[in-house]
C-alpha positions as CSV (number, residue, x, y, z in Angstrom):
1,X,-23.9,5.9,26.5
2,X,-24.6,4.3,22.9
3,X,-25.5,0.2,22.8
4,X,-21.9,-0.8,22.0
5,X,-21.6,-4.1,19.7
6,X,-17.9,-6.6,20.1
7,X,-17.6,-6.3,16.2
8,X,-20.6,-6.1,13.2
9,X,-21.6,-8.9,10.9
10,X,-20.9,-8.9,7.5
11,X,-24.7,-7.5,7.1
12,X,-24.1,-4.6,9.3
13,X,-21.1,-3.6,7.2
14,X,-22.9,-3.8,4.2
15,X,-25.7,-1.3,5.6
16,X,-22.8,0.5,7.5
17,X,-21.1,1.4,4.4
18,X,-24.2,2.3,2.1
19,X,-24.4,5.5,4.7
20,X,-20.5,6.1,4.4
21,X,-19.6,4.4,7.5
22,X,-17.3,1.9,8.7
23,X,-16.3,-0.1,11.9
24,X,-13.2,1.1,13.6
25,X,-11.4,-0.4,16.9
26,X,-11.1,1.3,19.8
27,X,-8.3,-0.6,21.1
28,X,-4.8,-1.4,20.3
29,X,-5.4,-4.9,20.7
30,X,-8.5,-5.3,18.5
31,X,-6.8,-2.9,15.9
32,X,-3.9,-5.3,16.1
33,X,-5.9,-8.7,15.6
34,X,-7.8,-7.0,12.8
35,X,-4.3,-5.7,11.4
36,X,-2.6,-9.3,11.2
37,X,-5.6,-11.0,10.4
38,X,-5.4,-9.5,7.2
39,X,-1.9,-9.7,6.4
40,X,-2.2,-13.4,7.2
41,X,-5.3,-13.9,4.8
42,X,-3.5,-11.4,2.2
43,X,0.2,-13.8,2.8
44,X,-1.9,-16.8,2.4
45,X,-4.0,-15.8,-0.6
46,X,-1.7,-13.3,-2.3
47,X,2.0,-14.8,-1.8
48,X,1.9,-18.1,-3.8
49,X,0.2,-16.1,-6.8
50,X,2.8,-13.7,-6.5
51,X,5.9,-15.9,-6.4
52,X,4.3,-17.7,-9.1
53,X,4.0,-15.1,-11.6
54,X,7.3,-13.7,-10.9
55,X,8.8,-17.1,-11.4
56,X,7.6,-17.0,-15.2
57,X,9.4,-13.8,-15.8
58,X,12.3,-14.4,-18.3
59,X,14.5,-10.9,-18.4
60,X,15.2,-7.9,-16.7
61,X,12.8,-5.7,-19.1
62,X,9.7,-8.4,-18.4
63,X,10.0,-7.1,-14.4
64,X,8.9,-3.4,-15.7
65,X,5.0,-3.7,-16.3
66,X,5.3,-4.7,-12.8
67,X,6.9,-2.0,-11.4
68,X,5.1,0.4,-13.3
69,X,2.0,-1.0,-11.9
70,X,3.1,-1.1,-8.0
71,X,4.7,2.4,-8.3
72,X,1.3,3.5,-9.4
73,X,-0.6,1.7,-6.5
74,X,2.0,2.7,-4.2
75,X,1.2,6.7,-5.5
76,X,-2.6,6.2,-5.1
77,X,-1.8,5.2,-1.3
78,X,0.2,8.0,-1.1
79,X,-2.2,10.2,-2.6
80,X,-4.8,9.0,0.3
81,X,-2.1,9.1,2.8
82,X,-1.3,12.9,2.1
83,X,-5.0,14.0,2.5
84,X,-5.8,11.7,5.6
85,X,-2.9,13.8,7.3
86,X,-3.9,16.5,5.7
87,X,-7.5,15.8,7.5
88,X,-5.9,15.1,10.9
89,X,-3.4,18.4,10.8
90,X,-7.0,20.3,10.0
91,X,-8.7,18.9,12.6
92,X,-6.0,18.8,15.3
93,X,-5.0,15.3,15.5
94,X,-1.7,16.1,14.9
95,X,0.2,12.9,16.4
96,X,-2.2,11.4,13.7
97,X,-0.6,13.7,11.5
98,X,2.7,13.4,12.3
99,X,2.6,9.6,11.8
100,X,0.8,9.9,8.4
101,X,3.7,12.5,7.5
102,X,6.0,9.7,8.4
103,X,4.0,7.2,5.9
104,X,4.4,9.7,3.5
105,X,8.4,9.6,4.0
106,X,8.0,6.0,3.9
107,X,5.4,5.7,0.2
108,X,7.6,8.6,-1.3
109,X,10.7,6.6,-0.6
110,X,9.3,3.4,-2.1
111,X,8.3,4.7,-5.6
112,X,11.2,6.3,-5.6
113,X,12.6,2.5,-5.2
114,X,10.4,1.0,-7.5
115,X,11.2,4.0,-10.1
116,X,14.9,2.9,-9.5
117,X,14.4,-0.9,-10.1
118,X,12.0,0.2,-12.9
119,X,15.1,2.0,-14.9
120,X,17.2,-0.7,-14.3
121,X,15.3,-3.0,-16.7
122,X,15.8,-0.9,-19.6
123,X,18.6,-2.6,-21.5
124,X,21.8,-1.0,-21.4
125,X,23.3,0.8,-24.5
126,X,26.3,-0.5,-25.6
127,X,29.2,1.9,-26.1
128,X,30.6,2.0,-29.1
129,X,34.0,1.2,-29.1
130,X,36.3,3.7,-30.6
131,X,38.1,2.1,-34.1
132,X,41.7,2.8,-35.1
């Protein structure tokens, strides 16, 4: 049975990742402190810059370079998404798969949100009104 270590040090990531490896959990619970660990670091960090920089935008079309820009992260993620369950269906994890197919639904579904919000920044046209 391999030498099994609680969690690496930033140093054995570092070395883990120059051979194209990486730490993963093998338990729901350590998966789950990693999990909310970030999102608390990412709310804490990220969520105050956010607000901020939303706060300074001044009309409907000055929300649009933002949306652009999150529908094209959120297509990256599904792009990574599709061949992770891809990988799994090939390799006959296919719970794995069938929950990535379900992320999929889900990123699909939000750029097609985003796309939505995007549109409705473009000014509307005014109709010309009909003279007599």
């Amino acid at each position: 049975m391999p030498n099994r270590i609680s969690k690496p040090n930033p140093i054995s990531k570092f070395f883990l990742s120059l051979i194209g490896k990486a730490w993963a959990h093998d338990s729901r619970q350590g998966l789950n402190q990693e999990l909310d660990k970030h999102a608390a670091r990412m709310n804490d960090e990220t969520w105050a810059k956010y607000i901020a920089g939303a706060g300074r935008l001044d009309s409907a079309l000055a929300f649009q370079p933002g949306l652009v820009t999150e529908h094209i992260n959120i297509h990256d993620s599904l792009l990574y998404t599709r061949a992770l369950m891809c990988a799994a269906f090939d390799k006959g994890y296919h719970q794995l798969g069938e929950e990535l197919a379900r992320a999929d639904d889900a990123l699909t579904a939000a750029m097609q949100y985003l796309a939505d919000a995007a549109d409705a920044t473009i000014p509307a046209t005014e109709a010309p009104t009909a003279s007599r």
